[in-house]
C-alpha positions as CSV (number, residue, x, y, z in Angstrom):
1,X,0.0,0.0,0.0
2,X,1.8,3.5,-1.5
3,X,1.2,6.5,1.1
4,X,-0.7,9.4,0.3
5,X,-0.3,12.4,-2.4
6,X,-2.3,15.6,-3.7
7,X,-2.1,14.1,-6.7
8,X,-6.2,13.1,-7.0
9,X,-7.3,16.3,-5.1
10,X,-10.5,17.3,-6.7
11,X,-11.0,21.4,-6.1
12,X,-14.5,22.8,-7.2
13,X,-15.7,26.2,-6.6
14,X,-14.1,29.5,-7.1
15,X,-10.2,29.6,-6.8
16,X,-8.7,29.6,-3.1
17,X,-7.3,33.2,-3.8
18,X,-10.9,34.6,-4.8
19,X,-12.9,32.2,-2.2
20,X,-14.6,33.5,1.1
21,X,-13.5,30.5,2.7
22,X,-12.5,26.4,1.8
23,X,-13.7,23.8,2.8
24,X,-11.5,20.1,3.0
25,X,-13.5,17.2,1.9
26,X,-12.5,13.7,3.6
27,X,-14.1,10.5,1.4
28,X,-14.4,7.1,3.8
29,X,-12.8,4.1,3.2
30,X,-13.7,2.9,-0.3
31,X,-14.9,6.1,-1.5
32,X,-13.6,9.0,-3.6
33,X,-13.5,12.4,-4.3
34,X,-16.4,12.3,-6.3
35,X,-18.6,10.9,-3.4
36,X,-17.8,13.8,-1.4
37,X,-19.0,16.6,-3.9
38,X,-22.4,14.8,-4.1
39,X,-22.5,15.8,-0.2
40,X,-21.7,19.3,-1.5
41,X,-24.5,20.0,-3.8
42,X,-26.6,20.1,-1.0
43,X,-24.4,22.7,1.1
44,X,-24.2,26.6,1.0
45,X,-21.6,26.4,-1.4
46,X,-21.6,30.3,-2.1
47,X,-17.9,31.8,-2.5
48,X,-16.7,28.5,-1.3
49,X,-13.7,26.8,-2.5
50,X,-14.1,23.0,-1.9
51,X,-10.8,20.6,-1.5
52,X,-11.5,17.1,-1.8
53,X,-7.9,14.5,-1.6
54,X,-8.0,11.4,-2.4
55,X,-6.8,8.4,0.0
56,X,-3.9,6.0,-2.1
57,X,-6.0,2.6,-3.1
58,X,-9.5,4.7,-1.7
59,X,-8.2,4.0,2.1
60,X,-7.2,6.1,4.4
61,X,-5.4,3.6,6.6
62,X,-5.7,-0.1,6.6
63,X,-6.6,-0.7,10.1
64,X,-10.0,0.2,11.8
65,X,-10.2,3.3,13.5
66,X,-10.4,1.8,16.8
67,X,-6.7,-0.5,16.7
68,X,-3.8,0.6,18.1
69,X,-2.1,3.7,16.5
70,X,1.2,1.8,15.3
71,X,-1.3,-0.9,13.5
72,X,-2.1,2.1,10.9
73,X,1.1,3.9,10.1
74,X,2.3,4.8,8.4
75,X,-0.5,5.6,6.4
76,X,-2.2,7.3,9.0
77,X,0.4,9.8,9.3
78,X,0.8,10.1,6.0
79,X,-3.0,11.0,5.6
80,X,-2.6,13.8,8.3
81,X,-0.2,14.7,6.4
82,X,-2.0,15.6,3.3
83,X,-4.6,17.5,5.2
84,X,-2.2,19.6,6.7
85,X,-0.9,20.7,3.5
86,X,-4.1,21.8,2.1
87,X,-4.6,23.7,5.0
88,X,-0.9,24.8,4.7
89,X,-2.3,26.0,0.7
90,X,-5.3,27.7,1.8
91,X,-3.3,29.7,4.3
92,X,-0.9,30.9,1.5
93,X,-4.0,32.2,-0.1
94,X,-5.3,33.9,2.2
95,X,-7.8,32.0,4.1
96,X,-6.9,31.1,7.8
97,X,-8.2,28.3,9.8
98,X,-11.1,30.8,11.0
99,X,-12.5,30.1,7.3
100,X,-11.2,26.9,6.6
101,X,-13.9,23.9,7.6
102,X,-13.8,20.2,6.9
103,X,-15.9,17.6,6.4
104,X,-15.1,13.9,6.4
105,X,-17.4,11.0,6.5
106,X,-16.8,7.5,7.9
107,X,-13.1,6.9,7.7
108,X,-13.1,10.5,6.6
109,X,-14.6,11.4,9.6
110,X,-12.5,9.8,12.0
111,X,-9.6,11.7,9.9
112,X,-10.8,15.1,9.9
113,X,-11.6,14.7,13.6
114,X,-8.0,13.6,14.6
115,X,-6.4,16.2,12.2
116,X,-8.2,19.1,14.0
117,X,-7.5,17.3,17.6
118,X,-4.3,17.1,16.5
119,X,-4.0,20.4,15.3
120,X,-6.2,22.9,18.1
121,X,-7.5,26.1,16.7
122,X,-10.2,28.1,15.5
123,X,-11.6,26.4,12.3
124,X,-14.8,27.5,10.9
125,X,-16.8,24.1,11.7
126,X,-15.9,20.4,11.3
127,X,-18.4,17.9,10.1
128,X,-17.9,14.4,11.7
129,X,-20.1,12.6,9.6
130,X,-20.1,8.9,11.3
131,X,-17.1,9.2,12.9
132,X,-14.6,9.5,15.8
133,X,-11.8,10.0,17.2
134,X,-8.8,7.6,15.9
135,X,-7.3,5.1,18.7
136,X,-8.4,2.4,21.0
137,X,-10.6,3.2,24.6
138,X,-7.6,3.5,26.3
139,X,-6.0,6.4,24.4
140,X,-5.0,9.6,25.9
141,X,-6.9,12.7,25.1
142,X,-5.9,15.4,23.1
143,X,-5.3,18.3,24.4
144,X,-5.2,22.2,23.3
145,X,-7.7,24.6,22.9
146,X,-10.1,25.1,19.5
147,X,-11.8,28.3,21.1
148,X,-15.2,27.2,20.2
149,X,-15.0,25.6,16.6
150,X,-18.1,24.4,16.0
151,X,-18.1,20.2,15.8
152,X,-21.0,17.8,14.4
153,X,-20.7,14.5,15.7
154,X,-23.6,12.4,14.0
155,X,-24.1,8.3,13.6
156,X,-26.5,6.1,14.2
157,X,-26.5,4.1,17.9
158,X,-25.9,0.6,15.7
159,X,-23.8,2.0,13.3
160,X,-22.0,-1.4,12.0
161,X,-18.6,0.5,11.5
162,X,-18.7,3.2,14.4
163,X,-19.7,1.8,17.8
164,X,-20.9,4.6,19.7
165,X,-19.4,4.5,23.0
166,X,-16.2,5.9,21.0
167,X,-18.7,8.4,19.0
168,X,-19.8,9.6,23.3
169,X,-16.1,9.5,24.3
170,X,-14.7,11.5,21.0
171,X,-18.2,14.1,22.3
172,X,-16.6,14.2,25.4
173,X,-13.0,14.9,24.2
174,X,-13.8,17.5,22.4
175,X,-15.8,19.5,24.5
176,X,-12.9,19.6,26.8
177,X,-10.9,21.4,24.0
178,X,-13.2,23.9,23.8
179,X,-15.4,22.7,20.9
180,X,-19.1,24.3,20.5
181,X,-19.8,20.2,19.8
182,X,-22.6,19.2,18.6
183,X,-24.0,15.2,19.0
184,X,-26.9,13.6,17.4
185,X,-27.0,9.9,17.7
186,X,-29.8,8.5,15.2
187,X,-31.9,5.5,15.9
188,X,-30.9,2.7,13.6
189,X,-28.5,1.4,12.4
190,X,-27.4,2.9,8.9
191,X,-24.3,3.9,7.7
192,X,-25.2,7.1,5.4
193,X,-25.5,10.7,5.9
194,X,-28.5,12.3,7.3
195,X,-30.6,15.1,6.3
196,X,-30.2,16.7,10.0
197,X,-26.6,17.1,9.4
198,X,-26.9,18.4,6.2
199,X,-28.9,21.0,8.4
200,X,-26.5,21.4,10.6
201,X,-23.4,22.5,8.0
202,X,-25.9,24.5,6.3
203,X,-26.7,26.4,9.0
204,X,-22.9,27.6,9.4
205,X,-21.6,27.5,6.0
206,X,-24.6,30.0,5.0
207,X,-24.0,33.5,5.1
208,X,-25.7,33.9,8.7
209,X,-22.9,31.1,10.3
210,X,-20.2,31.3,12.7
């Protein structure tokens, strides 16, 4: 399994040096690019540049999200890695984390979340779309302060891939950084997007948000 490149990076909207703001799109295992600009039709895309990498072999890391940390590098790493430099090329034109959001489902999800755990700040929201926080029970919290970043955490209480004690303990994590989170735990058991969370971005990616 190669690591992970810019290379399949599909960008939509108005240039990052003429945006309002970007957005980083994070596909789940299996998935592409592609997938994740279907979510985007249905967002306030208005002035927004859109950023959507594409995992080496459609997988972020091999492992599931819940193994130990070594299990998944160095892909995992490597994955950080390319989300950190498109927030790195957003920056250099002009739009700061404060207008930078992402939005990952599934592995995605659990991705985006880590990155932005990783990497404390203000961001302009984070949609974790059936995710949570990468590691086993037992893994320390992160720390550092994201000064109110708004944070979605949505899946459904039988999710097959997510269980959601680590969804409640990722919630809980979170908060402690200083997140404006966010949970909604769906009845069911289905592994999708829901229309409430489409709500939810849509609600701060509109020109009213934070």
């Amino acid at each position: 399994m190669k690591l992970h490149g810019l290379e399949g990076t599909l960008r939509f909207g108005p240039p990052l040096a003429k945006a309002n703001g970007a957005v980083i799109l994070v596909h789940g295992r299996g998935g592409s690019p592609d997938d994740m600009a279907g979510i985007a039709e249905h967002l306030n895309a208005d002035g927004l540049a859109f950023l959507a990498p594409a995992a080496e072999g459609g997988t972020w890391y091999p492992q599931r999200f819940m193994m130990p940390l070594a299990t998944n590098e160095p892909w995992l790493s490597s994955a950080l890695g390319v989300l950190a430099a498109l927030a790195a090329e957003a920056k250099g034109a002009g739009i700061g984390p404060e207008r930078l959001g992402f939005i990952g489902f599934s592995q995605g999800a659990c991705l985006a979340l880590e990155f932005v755990a990783r990497t404390p700040r203000r961001y302009r929201l984070v949609g974790g779309l059936s995710g949570a926080l990468i590691g086993p029970a037992d893994t320390p919290p992160p720390k550092g302060d994201l000064r109110g970043t708004p944070v979605l955490l949505g899946c459904a209480e039988r999710d097959p891939h997510i269980p959601v004690d680590f969804v409640l303990r990722s919630a809980a994590a979170l908060s402690a950084m200083g997140a404006d989170l966010t949970k909604i735990i769906f009845p069911g058991g289905a592994h999708t997007v829901f229309p409430e969370e489409i709500a939810w971005l849509n609600e701060r990616l509109g020109p009213t948000g934070t």
